[in-house]
MARTI-76170 format. One record per residue (C-alpha): residue number from 1; residue in one letter; z, y, x. Coordinates in nm, 3 decimals. Layout:
<atoms>
{i:NUM&aa:A&c3:Z&c2:Y&c1:X}
...
</atoms>
This chain:
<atoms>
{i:1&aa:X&c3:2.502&c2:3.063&c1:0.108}
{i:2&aa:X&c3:2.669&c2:3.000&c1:-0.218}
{i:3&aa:X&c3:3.049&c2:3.127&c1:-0.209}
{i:4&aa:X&c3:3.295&c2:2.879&c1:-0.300}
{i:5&aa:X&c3:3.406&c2:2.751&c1:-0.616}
{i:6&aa:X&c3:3.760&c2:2.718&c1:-0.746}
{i:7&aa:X&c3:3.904&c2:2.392&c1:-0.634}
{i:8&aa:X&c3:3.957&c2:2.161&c1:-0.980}
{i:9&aa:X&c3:3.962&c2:1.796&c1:-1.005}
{i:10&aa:X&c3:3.660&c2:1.551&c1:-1.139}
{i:11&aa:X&c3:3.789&c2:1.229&c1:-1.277}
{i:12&aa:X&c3:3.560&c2:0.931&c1:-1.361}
{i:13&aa:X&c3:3.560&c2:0.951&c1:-1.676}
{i:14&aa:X&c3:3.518&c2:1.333&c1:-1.726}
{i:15&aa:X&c3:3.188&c2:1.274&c1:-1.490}
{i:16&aa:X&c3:3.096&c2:1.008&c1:-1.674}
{i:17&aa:X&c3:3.095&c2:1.218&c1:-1.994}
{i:18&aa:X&c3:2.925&c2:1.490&c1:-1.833}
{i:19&aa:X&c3:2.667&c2:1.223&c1:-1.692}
{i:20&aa:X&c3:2.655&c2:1.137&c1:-2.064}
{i:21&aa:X&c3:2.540&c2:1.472&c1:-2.200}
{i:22&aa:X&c3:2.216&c2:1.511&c1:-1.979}
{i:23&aa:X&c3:2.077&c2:1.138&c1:-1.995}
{i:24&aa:X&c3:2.047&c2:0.874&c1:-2.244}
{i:25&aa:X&c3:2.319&c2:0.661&c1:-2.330}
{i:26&aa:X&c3:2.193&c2:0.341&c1:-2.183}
{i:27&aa:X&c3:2.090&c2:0.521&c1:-1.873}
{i:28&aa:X&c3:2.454&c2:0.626&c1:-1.819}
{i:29&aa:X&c3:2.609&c2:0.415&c1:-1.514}
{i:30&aa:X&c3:2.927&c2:0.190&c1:-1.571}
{i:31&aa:X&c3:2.979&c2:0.258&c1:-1.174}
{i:32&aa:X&c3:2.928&c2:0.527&c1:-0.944}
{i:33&aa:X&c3:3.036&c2:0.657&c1:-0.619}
{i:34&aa:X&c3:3.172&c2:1.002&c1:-0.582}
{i:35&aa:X&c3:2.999&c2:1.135&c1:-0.280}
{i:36&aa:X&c3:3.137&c2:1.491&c1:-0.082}
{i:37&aa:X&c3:3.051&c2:1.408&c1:0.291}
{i:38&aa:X&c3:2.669&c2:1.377&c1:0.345}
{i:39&aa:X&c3:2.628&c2:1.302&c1:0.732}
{i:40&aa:X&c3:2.491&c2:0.926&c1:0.632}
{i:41&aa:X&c3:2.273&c2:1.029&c1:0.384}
{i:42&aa:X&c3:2.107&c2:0.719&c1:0.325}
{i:43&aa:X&c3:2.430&c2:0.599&c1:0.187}
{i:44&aa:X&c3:2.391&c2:0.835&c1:-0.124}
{i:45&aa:X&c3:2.261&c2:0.610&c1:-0.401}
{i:46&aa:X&c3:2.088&c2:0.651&c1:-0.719}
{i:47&aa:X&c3:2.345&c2:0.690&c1:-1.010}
{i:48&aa:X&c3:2.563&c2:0.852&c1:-0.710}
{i:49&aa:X&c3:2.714&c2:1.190&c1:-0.763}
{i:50&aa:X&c3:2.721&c2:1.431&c1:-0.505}
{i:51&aa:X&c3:3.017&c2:1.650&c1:-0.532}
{i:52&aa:X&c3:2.884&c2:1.966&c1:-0.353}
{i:53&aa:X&c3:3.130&c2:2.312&c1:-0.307}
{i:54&aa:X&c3:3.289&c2:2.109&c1:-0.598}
{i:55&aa:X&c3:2.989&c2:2.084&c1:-0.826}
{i:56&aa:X&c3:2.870&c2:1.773&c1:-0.977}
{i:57&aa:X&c3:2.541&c2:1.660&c1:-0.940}
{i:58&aa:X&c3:2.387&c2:1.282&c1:-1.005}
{i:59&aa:X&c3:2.162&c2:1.183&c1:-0.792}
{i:60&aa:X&c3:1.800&c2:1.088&c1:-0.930}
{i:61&aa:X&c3:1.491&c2:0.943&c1:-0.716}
{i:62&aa:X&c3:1.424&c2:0.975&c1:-0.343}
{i:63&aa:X&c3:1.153&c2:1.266&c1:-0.302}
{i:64&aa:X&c3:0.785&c2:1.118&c1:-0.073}
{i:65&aa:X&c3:0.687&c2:1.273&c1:0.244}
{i:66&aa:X&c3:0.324&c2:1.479&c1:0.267}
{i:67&aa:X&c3:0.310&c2:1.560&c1:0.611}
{i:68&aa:X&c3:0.037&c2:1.409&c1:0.783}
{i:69&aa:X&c3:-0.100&c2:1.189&c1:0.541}
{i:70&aa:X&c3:0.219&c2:0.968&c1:0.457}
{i:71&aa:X&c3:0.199&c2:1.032&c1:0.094}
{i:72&aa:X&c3:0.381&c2:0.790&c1:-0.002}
{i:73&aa:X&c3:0.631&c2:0.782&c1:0.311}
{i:74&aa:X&c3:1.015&c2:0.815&c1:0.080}
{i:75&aa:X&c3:1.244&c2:1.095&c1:0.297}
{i:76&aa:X&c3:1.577&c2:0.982&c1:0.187}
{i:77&aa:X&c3:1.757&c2:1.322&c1:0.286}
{i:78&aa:X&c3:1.588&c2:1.449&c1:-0.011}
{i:79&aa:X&c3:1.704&c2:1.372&c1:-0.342}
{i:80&aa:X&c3:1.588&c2:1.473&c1:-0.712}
{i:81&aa:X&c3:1.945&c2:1.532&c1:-0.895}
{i:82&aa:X&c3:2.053&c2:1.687&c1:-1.192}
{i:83&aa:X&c3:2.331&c2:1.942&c1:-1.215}
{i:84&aa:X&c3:2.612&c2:1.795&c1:-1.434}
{i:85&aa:X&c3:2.730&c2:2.151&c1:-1.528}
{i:86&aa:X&c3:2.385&c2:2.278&c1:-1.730}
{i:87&aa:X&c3:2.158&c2:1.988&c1:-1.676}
{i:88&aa:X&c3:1.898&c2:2.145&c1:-1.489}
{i:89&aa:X&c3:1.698&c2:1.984&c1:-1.254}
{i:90&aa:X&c3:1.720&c2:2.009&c1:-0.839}
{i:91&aa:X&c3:1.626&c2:1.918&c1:-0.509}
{i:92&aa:X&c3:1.899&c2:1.801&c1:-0.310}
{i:93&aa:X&c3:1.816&c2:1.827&c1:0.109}
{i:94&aa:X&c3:2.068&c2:1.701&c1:0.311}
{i:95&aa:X&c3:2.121&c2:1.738&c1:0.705}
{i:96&aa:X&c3:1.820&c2:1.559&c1:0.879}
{i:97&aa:X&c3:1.674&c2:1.667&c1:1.260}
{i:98&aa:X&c3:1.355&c2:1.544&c1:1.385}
{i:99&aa:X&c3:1.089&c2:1.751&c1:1.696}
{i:100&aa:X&c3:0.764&c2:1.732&c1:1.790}
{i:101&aa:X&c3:0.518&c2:1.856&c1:1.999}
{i:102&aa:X&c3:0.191&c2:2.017&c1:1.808}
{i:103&aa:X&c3:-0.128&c2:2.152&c1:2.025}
{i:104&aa:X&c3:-0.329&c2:2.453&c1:1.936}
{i:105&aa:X&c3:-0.616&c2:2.445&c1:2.116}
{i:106&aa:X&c3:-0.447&c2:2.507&c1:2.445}
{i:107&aa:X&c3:-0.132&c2:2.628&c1:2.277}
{i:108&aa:X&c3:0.174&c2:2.442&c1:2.249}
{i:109&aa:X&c3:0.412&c2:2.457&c1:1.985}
{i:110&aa:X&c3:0.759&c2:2.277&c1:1.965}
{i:111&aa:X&c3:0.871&c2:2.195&c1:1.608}
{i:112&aa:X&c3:1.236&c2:2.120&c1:1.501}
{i:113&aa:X&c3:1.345&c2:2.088&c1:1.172}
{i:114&aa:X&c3:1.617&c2:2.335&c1:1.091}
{i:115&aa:X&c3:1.841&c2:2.277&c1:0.764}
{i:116&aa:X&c3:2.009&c2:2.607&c1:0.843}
{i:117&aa:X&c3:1.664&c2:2.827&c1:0.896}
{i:118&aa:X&c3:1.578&c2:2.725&c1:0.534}
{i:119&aa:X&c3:1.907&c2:2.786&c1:0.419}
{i:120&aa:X&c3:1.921&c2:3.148&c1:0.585}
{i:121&aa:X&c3:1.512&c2:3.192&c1:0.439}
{i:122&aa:X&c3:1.656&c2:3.092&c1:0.060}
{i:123&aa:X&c3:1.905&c2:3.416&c1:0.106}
{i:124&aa:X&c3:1.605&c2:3.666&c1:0.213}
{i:125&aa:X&c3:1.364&c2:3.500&c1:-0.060}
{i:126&aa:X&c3:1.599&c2:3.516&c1:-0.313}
{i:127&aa:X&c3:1.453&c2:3.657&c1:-0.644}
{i:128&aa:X&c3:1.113&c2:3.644&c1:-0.484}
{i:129&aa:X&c3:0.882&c2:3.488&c1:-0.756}
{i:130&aa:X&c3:0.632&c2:3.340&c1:-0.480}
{i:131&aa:X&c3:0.915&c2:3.119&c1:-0.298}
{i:132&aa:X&c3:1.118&c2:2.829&c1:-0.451}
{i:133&aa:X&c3:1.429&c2:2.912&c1:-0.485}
{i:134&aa:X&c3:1.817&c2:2.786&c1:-0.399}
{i:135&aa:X&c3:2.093&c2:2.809&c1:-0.232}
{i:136&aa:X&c3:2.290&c2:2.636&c1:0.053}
{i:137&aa:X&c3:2.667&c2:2.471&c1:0.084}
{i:138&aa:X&c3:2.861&c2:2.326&c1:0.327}
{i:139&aa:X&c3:3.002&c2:1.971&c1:0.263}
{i:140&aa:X&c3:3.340&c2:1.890&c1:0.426}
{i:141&aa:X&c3:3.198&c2:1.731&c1:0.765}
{i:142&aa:X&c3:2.998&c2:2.067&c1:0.804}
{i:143&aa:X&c3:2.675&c2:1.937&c1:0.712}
{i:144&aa:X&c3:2.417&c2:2.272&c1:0.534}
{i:145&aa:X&c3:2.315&c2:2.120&c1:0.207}
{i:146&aa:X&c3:2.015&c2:2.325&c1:0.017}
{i:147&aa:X&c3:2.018&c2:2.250&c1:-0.357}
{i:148&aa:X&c3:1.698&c2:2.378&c1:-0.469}
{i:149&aa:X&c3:1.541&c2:2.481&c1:-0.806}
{i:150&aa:X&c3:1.300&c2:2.202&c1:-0.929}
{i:151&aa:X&c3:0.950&c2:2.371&c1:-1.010}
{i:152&aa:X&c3:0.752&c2:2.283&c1:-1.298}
{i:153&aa:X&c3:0.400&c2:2.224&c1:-1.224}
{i:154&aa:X&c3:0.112&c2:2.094&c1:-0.986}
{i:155&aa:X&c3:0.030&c2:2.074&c1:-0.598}
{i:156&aa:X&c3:-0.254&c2:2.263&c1:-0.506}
{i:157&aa:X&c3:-0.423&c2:1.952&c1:-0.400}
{i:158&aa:X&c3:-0.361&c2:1.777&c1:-0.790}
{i:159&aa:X&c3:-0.542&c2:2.138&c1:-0.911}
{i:160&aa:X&c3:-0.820&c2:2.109&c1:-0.663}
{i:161&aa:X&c3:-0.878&c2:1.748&c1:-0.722}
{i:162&aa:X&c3:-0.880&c2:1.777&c1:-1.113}
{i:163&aa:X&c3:-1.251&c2:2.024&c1:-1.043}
{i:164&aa:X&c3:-1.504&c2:1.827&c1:-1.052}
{i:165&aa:X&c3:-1.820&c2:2.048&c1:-1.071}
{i:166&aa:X&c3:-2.096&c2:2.171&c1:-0.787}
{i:167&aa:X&c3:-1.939&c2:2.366&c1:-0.496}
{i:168&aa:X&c3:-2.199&c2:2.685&c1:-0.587}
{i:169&aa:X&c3:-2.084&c2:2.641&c1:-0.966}
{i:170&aa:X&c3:-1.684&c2:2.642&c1:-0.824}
{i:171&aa:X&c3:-1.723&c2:2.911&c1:-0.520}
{i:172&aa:X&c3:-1.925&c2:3.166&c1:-0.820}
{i:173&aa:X&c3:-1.641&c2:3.082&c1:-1.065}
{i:174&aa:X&c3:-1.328&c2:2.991&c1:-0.932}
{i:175&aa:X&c3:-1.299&c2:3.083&c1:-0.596}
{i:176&aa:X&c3:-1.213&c2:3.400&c1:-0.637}
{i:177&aa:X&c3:-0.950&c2:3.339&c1:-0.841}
{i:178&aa:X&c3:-0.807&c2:3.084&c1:-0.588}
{i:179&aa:X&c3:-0.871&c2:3.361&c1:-0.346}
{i:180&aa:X&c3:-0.678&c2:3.610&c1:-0.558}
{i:181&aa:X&c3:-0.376&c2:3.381&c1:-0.575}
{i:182&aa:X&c3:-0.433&c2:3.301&c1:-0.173}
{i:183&aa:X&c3:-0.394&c2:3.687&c1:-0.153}
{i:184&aa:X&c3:-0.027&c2:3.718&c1:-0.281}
{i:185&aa:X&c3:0.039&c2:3.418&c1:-0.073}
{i:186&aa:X&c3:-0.051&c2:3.542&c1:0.255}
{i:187&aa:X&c3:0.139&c2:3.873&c1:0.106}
{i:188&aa:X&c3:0.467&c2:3.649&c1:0.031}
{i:189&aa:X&c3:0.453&c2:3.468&c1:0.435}
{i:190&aa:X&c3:0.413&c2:3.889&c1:0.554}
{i:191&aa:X&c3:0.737&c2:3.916&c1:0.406}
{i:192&aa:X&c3:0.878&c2:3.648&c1:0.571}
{i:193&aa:X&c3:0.702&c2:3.786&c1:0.908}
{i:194&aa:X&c3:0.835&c2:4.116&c1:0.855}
{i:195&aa:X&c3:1.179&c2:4.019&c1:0.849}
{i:196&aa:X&c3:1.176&c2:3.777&c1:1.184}
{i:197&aa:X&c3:1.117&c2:3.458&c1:0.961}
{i:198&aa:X&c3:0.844&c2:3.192&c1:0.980}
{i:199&aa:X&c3:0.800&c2:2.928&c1:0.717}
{i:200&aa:X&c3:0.720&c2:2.668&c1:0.970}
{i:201&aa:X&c3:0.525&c2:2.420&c1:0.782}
{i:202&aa:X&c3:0.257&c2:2.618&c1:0.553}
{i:203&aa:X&c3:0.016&c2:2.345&c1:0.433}
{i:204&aa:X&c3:-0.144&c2:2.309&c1:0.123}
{i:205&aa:X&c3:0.097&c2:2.057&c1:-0.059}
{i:206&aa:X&c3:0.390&c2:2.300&c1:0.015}
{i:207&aa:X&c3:0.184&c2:2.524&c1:-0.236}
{i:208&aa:X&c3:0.295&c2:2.432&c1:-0.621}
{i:209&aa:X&c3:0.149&c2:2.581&c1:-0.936}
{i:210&aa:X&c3:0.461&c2:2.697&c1:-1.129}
{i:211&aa:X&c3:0.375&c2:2.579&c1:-1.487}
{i:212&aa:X&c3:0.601&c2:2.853&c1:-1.591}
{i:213&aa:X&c3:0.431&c2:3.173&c1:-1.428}
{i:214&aa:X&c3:0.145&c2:3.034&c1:-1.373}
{i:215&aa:X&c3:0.122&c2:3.135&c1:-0.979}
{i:216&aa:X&c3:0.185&c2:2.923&c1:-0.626}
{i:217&aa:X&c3:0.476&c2:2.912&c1:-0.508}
{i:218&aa:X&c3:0.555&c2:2.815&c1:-0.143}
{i:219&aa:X&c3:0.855&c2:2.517&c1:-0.088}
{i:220&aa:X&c3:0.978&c2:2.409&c1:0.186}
{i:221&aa:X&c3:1.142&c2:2.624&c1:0.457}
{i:222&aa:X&c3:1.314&c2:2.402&c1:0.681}
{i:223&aa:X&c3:1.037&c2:2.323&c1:0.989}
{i:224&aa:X&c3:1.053&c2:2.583&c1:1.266}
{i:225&aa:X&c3:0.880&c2:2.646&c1:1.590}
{i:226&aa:X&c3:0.876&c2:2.799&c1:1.931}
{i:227&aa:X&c3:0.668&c2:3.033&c1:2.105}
{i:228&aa:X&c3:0.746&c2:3.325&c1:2.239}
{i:229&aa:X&c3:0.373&c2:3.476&c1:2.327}
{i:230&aa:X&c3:0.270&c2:3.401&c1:1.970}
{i:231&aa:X&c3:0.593&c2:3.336&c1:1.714}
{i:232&aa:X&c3:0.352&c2:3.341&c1:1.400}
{i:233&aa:X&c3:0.036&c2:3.177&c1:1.523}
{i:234&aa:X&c3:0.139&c2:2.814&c1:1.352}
{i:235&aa:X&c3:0.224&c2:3.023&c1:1.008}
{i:236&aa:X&c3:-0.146&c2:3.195&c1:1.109}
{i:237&aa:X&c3:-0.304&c2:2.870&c1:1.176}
{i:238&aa:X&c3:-0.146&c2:2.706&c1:0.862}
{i:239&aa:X&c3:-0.273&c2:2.986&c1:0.634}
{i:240&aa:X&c3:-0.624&c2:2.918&c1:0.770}
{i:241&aa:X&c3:-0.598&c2:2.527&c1:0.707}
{i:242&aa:X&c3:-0.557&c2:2.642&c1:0.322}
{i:243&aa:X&c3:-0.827&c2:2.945&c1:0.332}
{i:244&aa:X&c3:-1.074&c2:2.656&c1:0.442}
{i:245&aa:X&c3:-0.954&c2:2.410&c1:0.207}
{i:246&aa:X&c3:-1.015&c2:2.705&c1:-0.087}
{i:247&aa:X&c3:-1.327&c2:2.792&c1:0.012}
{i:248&aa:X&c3:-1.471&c2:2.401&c1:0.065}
{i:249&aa:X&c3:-1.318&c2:2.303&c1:-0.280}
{i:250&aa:X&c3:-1.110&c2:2.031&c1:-0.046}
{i:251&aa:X&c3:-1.149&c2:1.945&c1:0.274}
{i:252&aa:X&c3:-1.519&c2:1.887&c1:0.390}
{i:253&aa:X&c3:-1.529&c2:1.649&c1:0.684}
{i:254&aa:X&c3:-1.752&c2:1.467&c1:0.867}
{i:255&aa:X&c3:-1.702&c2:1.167&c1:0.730}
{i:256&aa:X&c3:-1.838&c2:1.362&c1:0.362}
{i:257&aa:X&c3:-2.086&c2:1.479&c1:0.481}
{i:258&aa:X&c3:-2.245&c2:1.148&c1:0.644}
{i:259&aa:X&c3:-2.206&c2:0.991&c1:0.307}
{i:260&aa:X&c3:-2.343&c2:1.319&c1:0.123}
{i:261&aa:X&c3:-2.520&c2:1.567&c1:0.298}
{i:262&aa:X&c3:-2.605&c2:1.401&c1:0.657}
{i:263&aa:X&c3:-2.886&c2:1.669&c1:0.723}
{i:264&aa:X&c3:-2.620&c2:1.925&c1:0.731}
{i:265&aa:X&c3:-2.453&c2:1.701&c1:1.045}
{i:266&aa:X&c3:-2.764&c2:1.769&c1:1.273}
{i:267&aa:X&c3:-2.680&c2:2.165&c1:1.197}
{i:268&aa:X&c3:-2.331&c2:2.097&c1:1.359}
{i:269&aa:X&c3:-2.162&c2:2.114&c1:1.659}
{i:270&aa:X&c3:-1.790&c2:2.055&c1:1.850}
{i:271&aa:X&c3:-1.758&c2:2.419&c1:1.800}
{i:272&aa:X&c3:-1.781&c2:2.431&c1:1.451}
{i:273&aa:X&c3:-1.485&c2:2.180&c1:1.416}
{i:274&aa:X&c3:-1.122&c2:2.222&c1:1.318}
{i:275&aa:X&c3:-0.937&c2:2.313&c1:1.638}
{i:276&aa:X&c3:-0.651&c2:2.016&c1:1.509}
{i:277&aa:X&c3:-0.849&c2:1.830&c1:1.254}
{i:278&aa:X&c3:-1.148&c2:1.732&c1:1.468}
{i:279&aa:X&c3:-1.298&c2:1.546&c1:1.132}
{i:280&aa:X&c3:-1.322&c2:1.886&c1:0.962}
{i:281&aa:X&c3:-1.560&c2:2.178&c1:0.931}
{i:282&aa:X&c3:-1.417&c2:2.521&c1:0.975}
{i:283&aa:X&c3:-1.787&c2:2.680&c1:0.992}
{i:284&aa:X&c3:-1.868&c2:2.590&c1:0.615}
{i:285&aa:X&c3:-2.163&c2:2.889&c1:0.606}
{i:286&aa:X&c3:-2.339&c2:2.617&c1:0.777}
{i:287&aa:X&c3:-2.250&c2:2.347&c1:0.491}
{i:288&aa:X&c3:-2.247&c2:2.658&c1:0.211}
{i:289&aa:X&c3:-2.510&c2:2.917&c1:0.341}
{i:290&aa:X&c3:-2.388&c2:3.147&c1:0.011}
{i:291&aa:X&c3:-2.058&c2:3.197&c1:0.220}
{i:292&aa:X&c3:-2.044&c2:3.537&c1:0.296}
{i:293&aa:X&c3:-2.008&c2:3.658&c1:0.665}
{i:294&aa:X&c3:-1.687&c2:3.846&c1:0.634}
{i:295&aa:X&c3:-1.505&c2:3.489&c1:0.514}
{i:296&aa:X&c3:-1.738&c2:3.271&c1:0.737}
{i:297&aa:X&c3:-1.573&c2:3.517&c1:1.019}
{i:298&aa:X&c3:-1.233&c2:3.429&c1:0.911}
{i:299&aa:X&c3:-1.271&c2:3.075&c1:0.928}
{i:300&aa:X&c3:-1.388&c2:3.057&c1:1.239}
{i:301&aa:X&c3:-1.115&c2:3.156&c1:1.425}
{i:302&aa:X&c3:-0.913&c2:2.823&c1:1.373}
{i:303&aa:X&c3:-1.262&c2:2.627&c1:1.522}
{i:304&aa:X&c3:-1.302&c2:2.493&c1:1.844}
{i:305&aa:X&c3:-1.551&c2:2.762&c1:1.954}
{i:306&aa:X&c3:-1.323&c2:2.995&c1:1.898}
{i:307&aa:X&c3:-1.213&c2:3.241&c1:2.165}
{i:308&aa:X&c3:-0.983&c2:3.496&c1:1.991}
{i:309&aa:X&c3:-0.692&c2:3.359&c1:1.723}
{i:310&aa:X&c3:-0.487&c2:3.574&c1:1.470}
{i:311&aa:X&c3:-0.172&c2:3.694&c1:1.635}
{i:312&aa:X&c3:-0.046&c2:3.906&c1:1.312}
{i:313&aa:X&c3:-0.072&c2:3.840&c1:0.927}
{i:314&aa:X&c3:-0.129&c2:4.209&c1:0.891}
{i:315&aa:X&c3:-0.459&c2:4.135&c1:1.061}
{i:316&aa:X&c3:-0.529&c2:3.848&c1:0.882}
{i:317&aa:X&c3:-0.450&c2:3.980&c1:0.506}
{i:318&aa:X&c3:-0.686&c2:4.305&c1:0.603}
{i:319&aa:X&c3:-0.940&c2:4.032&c1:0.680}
{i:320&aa:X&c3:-0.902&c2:3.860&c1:0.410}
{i:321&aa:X&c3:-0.896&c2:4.172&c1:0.142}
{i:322&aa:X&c3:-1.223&c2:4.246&c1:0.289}
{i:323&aa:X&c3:-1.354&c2:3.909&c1:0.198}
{i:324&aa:X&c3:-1.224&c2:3.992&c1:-0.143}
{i:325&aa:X&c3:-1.400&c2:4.286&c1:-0.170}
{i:326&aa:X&c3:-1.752&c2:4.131&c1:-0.072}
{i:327&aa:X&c3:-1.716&c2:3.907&c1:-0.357}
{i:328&aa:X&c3:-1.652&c2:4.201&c1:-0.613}
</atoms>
């Protein structure tokens, strides 16, 4: 958590010159609101200014939802800002609970969301070039706002979607460098692991390019869950969601392959399915016989027919090292 600033005064028209030096004139509002307590955030406003440990920031755009498919579903605790003091850009995530119940094959996981488990993961991540980056406050009704770093670049799922060439053409030429990348990433959520943190919520649009390094980054830190017999198996299962997505260049679901490849369906069973995403294929050797064993291994774990699950990323990276190794 960020340590407080000196205490100093913001009048209008000081903001509103600040406000000036970061966005063009006409853009500048004749009226805002000074905001400092958060509880109701969907009272903070566009052209707002959110006054946070006494540091200025005016609020931008509402950020869209991912989870589940709601794309374009607006979550108005989140808000794009820019600092007033050097004009860079942030993510503003105010106080917002919501639960849920999530089945693993016969596992069950209860998710919360947890504003201050992401802002206690932002201290242990801090530095760490494979994690977004920030820092929390606390507004005067107690409420633990994260003001994150805004990252240049692309989803994983823009990347993917921009290849457009034969799976055997992408799984000879790119794949491995996806898998390279996949590597660190697994090696970045072990770090998390080993210090008694989960990120909570690993999917694939949680991954972004960083335009800057050019390497993922994982966002996103504030969903946790419960489970005492297995307290990384929905990090596990998450990572495997994205190893299949890597290695299929995108999903590859039923629906696909009816429209594509519907001799491959008659190959298929139940057990080859995604124990969650009962549309998609976790054994792709039988979609993409080139697969190698040691990867077609890996994936299916997180399949209906499977009877064993990874309990440890340790397990899981060795796994997957060896699957980087057969492609050498």
């Amino acid at each position: 958590m960020m340590a407080a600033r000196a205490v100093r005064a913001y009048g209008k028209n000081e903001i509103s010159e600040m406000i000036a030096s970061w966005v063009a004139p006409e853009r500048v509002p004749r009226k805002f609101n000074v905001v400092t307590d958060t509880s109701d955030f969907f009272r903070v406003s566009y052209d707002d200014v959110l006054l946070l440990n006494n540091h200025p920031y005016l609020v931008r755009n509402t950020a869209k939802e991912g989870r589940f498919g709601l794309d374009d579903e607006p979550k108005f605790w989140v808000r794009r800002a820019i600092d007033l003091i050097d004009g860079t850009r942030k993510i503003i995530k105010m106080v917002y609970h919501e639960d849920f119940n999530l089945r693993v094959g016969q596992v069950l996981f209860k998710c919360v969301r947890s504003p201050k488990k992401e802002a206690r993961i932002l201290d242990k991540v801090h530095g760490h070039d494979r994690f977004m980056q920030g820092f929390s406050v606390t507004d005067p009704a107690g409420n633990n706002v994260r003001i994150i770093d805004h990252i240049k670049g692309r989803r994983l799922i823009d990347v993917m979607d921009d290849l457009s060439l034969s799976h055997e053409d992408y799984f000879a030429n790119y794949f491995p460098s996806f898998l390279d990348e996949f590597i660190e990433l697994v090696k970045a959520i072990e770090f998390l692991h080993d210090r008694g943190e989960k990120h909570g919520d690993i999917r694939r649009d949680h991954l972004i390019l960083d335009s800057e390094s050019n390497h993922y980054r994982w966002i996103d830190f504030d969903f946790n869950y419960i489970h005492r017999e297995n307290p990384f198996g929905y990090d596990l299962f998450g990572l495997g969601n994205i190893l299949a997505y890597i290695t299929g260049q995108g999903d590859v679901t039923l629906h696909d392959l009816m429209e594509t490849r519907a001799a491959v369906l008659e190959q298929l069973t139940d057990e080859d399915l995604n124990i969650i995403f009962r549309n998609r294929v976790m054994n792709l050797k039988k979609v993409f016989p080139y697969i190698p064993d040691a990867l077609d291994y890996m994936l299916r774990h997180f399949s209906l027919g499977a009877n064993i699950f990874y309990e440890q990323t340790s397990r899981f990276l060795s796994d997957v090292m060896v699957v980087r190794d057969d492609l050498r």
